[in-house]
KESEMAR-151123 format. One record per residue (C-alpha): x, y, z; residue number from 1. Coordinates in Angstrom, 3 decimals, padded with zeros to 6 digits. Example, Ala and Ser with C-alpha at 12.3 -4.5 7.8 and 13.67 -1.06 7.14 Angstrom:
% KESEMAR-151123
+----------+----------+----------+-----+
!       xx !       yy !       zz !   n !
+----------+----------+----------+-----+
!  012.300 ! -004.500 !  007.800 !   1 !
!  013.670 ! -001.060 !  007.140 !   2 !
+----------+----------+----------+-----+
This chain:
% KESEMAR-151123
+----------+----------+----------+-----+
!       xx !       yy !       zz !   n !
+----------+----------+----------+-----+
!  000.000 !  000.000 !  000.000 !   1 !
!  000.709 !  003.493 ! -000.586 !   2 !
!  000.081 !  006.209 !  001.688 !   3 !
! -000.271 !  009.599 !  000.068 !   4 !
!  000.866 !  012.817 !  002.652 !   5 !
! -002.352 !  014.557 !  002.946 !   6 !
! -001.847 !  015.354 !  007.087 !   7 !
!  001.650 !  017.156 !  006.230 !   8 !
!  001.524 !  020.583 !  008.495 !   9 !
! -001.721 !  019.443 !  009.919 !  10 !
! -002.352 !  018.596 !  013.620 !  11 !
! -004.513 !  015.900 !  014.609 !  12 !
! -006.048 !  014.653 !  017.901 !  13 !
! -006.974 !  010.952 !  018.503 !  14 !
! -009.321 !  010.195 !  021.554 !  15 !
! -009.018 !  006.791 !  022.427 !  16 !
! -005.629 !  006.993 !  020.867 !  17 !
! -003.557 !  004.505 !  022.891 !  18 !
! -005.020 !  001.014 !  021.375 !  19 !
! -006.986 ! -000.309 !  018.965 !  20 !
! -008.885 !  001.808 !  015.938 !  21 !
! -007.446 !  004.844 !  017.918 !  22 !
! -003.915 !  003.737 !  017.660 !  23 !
! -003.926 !  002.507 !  013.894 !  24 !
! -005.594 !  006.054 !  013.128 !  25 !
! -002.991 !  007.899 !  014.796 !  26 !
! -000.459 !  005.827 !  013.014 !  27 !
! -002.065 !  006.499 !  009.592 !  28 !
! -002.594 !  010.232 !  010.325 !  29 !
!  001.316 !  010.228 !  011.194 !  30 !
!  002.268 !  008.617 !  008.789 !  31 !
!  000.972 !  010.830 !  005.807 !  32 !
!  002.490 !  013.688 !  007.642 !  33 !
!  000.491 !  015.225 !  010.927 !  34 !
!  001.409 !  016.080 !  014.222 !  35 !
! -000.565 !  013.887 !  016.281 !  36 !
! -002.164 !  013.704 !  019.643 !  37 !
! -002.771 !  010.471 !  021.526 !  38 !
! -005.624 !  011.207 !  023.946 !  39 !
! -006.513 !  008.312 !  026.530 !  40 !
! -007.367 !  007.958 !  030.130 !  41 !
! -005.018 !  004.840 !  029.879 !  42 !
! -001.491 !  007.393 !  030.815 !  43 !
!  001.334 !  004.473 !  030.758 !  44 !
! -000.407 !  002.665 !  026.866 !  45 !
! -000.878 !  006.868 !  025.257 !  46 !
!  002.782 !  007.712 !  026.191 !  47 !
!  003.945 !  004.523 !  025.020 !  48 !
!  001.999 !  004.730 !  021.934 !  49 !
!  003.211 !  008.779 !  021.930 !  50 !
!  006.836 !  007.578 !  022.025 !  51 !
!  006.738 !  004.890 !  019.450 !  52 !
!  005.400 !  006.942 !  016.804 !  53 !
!  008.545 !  009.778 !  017.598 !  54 !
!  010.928 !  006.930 !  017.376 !  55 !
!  009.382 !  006.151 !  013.682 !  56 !
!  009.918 !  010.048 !  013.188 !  57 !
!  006.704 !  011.352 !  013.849 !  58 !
!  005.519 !  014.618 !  015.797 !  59 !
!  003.535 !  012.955 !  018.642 !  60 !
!  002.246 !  014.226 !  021.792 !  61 !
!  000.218 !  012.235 !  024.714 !  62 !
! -002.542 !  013.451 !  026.951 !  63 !
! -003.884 !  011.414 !  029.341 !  64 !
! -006.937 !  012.528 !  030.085 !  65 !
! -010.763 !  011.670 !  030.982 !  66 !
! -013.118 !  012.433 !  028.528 !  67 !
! -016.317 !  011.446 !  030.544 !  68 !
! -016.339 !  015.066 !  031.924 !  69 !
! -016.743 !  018.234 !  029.996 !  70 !
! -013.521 !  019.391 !  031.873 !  71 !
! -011.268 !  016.668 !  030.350 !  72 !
! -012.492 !  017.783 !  027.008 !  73 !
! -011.654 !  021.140 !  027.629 !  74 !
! -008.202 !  020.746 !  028.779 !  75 !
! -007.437 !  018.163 !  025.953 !  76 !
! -008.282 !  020.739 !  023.279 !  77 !
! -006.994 !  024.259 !  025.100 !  78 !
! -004.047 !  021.763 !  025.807 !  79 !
! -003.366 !  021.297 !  021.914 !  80 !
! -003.817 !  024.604 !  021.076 !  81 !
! -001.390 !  025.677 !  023.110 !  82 !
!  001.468 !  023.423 !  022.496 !  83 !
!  000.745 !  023.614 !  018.481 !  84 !
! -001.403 !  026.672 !  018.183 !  85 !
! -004.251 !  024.590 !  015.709 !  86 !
! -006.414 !  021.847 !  015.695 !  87 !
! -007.536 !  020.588 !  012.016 !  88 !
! -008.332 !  016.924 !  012.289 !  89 !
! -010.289 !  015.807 !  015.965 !  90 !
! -010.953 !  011.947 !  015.439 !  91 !
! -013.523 !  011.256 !  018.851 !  92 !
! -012.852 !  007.236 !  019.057 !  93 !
! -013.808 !  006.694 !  023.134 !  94 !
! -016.239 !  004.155 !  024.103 !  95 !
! -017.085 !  000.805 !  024.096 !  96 !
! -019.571 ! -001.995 !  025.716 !  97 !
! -018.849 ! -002.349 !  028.823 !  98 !
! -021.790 ! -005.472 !  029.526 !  99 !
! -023.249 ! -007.598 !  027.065 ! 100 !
! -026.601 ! -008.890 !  028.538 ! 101 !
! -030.449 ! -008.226 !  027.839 ! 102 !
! -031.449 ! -004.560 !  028.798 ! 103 !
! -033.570 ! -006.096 !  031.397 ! 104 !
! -031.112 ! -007.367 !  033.294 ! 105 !
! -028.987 ! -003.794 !  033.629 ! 106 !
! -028.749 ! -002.065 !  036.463 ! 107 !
! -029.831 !  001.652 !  035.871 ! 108 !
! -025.999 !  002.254 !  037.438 ! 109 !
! -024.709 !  000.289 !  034.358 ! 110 !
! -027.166 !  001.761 !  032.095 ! 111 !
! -025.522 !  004.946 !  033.485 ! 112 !
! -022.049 !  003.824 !  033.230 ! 113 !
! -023.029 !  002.849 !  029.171 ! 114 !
! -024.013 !  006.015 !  028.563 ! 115 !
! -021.172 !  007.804 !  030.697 ! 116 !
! -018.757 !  006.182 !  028.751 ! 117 !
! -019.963 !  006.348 !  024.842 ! 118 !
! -021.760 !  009.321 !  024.313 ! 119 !
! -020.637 !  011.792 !  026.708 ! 120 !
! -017.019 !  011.981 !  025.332 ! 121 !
! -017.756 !  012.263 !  021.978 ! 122 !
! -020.553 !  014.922 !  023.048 ! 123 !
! -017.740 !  016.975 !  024.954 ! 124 !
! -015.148 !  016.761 !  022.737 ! 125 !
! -017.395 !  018.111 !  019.926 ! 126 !
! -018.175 !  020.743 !  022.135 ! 127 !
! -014.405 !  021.417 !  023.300 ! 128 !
! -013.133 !  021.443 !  019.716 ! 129 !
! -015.247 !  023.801 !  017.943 ! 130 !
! -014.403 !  026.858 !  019.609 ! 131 !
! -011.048 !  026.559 !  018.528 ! 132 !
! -012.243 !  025.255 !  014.697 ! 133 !
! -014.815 !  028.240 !  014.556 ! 134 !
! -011.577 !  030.899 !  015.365 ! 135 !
! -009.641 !  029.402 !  012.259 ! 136 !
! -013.185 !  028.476 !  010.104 ! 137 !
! -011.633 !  025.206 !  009.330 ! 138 !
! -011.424 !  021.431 !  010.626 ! 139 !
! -012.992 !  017.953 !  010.335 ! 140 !
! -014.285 !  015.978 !  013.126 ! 141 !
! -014.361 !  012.062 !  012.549 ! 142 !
! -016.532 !  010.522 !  015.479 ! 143 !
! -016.667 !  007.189 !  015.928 ! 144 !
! -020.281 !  005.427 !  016.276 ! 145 !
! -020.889 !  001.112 !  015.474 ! 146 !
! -023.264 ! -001.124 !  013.761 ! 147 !
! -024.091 ! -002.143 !  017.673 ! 148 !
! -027.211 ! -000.040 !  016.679 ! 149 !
! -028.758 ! -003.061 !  015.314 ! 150 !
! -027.262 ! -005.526 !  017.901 ! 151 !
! -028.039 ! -007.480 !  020.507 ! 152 !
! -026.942 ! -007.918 !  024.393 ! 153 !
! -026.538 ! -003.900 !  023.895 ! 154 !
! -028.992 ! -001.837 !  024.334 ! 155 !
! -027.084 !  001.332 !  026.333 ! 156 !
! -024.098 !  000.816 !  024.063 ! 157 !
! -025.995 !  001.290 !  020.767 ! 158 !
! -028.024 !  003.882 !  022.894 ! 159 !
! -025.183 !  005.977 !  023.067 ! 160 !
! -023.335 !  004.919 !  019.616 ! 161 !
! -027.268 !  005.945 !  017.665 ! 162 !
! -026.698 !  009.271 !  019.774 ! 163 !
! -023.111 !  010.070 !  018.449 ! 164 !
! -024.759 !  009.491 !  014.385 ! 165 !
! -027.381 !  011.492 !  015.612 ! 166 !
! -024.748 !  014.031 !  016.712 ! 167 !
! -022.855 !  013.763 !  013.601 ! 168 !
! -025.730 !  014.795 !  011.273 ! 169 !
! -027.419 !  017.516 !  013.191 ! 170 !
! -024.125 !  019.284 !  014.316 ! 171 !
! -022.787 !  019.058 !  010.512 ! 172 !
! -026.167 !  021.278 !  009.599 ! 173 !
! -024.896 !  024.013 !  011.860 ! 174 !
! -021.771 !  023.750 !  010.737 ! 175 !
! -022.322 !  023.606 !  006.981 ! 176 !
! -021.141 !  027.127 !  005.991 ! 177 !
! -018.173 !  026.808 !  008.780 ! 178 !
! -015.311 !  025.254 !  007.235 ! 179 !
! -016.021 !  022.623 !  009.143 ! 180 !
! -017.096 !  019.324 !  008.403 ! 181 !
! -018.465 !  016.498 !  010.474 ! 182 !
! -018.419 !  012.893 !  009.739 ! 183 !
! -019.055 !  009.431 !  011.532 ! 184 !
! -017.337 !  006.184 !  011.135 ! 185 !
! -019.502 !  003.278 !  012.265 ! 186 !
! -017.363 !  000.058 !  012.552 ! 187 !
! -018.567 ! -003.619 !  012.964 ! 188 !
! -016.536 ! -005.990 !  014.648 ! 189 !
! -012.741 ! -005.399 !  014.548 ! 190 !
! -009.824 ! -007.396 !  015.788 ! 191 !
! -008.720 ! -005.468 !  018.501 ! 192 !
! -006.088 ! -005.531 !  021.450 ! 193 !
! -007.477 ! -003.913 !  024.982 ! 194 !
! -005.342 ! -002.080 !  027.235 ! 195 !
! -007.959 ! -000.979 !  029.333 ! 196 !
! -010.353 ! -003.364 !  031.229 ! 197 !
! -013.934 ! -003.711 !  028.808 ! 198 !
! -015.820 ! -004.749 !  032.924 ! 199 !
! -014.477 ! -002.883 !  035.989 ! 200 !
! -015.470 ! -006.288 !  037.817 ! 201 !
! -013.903 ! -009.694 !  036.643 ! 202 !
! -015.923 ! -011.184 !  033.597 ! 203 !
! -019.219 ! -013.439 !  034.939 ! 204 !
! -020.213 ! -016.325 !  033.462 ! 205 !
! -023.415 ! -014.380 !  032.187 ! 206 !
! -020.830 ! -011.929 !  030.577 ! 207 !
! -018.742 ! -014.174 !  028.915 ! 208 !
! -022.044 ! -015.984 !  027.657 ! 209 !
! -023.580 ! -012.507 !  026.209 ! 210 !
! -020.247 ! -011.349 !  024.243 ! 211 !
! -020.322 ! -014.645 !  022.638 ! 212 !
! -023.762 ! -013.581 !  021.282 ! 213 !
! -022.473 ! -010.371 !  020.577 ! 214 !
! -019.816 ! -012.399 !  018.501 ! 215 !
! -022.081 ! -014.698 !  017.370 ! 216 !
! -024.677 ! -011.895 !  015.499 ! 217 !
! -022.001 ! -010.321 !  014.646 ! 218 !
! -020.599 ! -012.941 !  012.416 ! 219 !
! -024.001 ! -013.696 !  011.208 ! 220 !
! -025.140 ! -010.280 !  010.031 ! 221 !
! -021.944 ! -009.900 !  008.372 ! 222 !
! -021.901 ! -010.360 !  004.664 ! 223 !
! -017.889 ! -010.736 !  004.550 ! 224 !
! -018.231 ! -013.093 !  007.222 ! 225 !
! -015.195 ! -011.527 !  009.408 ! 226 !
! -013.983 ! -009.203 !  011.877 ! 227 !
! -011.846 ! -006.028 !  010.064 ! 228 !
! -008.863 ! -004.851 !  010.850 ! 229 !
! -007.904 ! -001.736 !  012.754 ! 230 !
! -005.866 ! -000.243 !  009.514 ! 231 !
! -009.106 ! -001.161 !  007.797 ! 232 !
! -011.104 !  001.467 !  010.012 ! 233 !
! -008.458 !  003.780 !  010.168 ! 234 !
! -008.147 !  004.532 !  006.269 ! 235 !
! -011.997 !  005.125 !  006.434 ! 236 !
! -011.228 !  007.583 !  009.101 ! 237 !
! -008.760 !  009.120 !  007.672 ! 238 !
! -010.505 !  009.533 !  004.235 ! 239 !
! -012.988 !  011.744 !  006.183 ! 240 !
! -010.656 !  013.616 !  007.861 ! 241 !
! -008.398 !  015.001 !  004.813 ! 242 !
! -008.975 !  017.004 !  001.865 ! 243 !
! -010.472 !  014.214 ! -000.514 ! 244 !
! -013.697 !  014.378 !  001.160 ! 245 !
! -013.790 !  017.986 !  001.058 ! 246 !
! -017.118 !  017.710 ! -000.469 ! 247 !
! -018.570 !  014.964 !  002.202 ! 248 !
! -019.951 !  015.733 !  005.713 ! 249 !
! -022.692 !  015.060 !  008.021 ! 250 !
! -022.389 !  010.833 !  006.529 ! 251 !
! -022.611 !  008.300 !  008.499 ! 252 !
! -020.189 !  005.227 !  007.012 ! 253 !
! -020.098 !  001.672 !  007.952 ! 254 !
! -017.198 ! -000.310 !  007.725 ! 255 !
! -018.614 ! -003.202 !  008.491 ! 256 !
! -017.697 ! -005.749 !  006.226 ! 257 !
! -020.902 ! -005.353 !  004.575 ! 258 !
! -023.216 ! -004.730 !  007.122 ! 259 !
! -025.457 ! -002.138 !  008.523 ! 260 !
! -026.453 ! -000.154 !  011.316 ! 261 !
+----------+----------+----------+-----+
């Protein structure tokens, strides 16, 4: 494969940065030329990630930071601005099922947690970022959302993940003679490696049961019948975020090997 430079001079921040989608995305973005910035609560895995991507010759910078709070937001993005002095690319990749089990056996504290944890960062960092996009009437937010909108055993998660599309499309209407566009990246299953506990409490056998369903309908609804890659989701993402989709925002895309939310 490849990779063109269309990041050079650019600066780009990655929530969720230290593993997974986040960390392939960061890569790519580097890569083709941008300063990035690895944002995760997970300190020890972002400055890790941070330092690897320097040693390949990259500009890289780590935040560690919680996102759940409009405060973390705030100081991620006031925190870019003034160690590079711009934000154009804000990829908002945070979340993830925490329990897989049928919303009637949830706990409105887990409901909570669901929520907490896959809506409300993407709905701050939106929030944090545009200030600082408005002032230089240019940038493109890539959010992160999941074909877990037509899943089972997750009912909070694709809650929340429905809410961030929903975000996507109404926030790119306000934004459409900005500068600044707004797109959402909605993967299906993807091979990934965890560096940060999915269940605060060790896995039940009732959870271990309900991700296999999750795995299971995954698999099923799947035309390509596989997970993707993280590099797979990451070109998507960065397709939105550079200049060739200059022409695209408010769209909702799933990379989903085939499938739909």
């Amino acid at each position: 494969m490849t990779l063109l430079n269309r990041f050079h001079d650019k600066v780009a921040v990655v929530t969720g940065g230290a593993q997974g989608i986040g960390l392939a995305t960061a890569r790519r973005l580097a890569v083709e030329g941008a300063s990035v910035v690895i944002a995760d609560r997970a300190a020890e895995a972002a400055e890790a990630s941070a330092a690897q991507l320097q040693a390949e010759g990259s500009n890289a910078l780590a935040v560690a930071v919680d996102l759940e709070h409009c405060e973390g937001a705030v100081e991620l993005y006031q925190t870019v601005i003034d160690r590079f002095g711009r934000i154009d690319v804000a990829v908002h990749n945070v979340g993830g099922t925490i329990w897989a089990k049928p919303y009637w056996d949830y706990t409105p504290q887990e409901i909570t947690a669901e929520i907490n944890r896959s809506l409300w960062p993407t709905l701050w960092c939106c929030h944090a970022v545009l200030p600082h996009m408005r002032t230089a009437g240019r940038g493109a937010i890539v959010n992160i959302g999941s074909v877990a909108t037509r899943g089972v055993n997750r009912v909070p998660y694709a809650a929340a993940k429905g809410g961030v599309a929903a975000l996507t499309t109404a926030l790119s209407l306000e934004l459409e003679a900005s500068g600044i566009r707004v797109n959402c990246v909605a993967p299906g299953g993807v091979n990934v490696t965890r560096v940060t506990p999915r269940n605060p409490a060790a896995p039940t056998e009732a959870d271990r049961l309900g991700f296999s369903q999750v795995i299971e309908q995954t698999l099923r609804d799947t035309p390509m019948a596989r997970f993707g890659e993280p590099e797979e989701l990451a070109a998507a993402i960065c397709f939105f975020a550079s200049d060739d989709a200059s022409y695209v925002t408010g769209q909702t895309l799933f990379v989903a090997g085939g499938g739909i939310g």
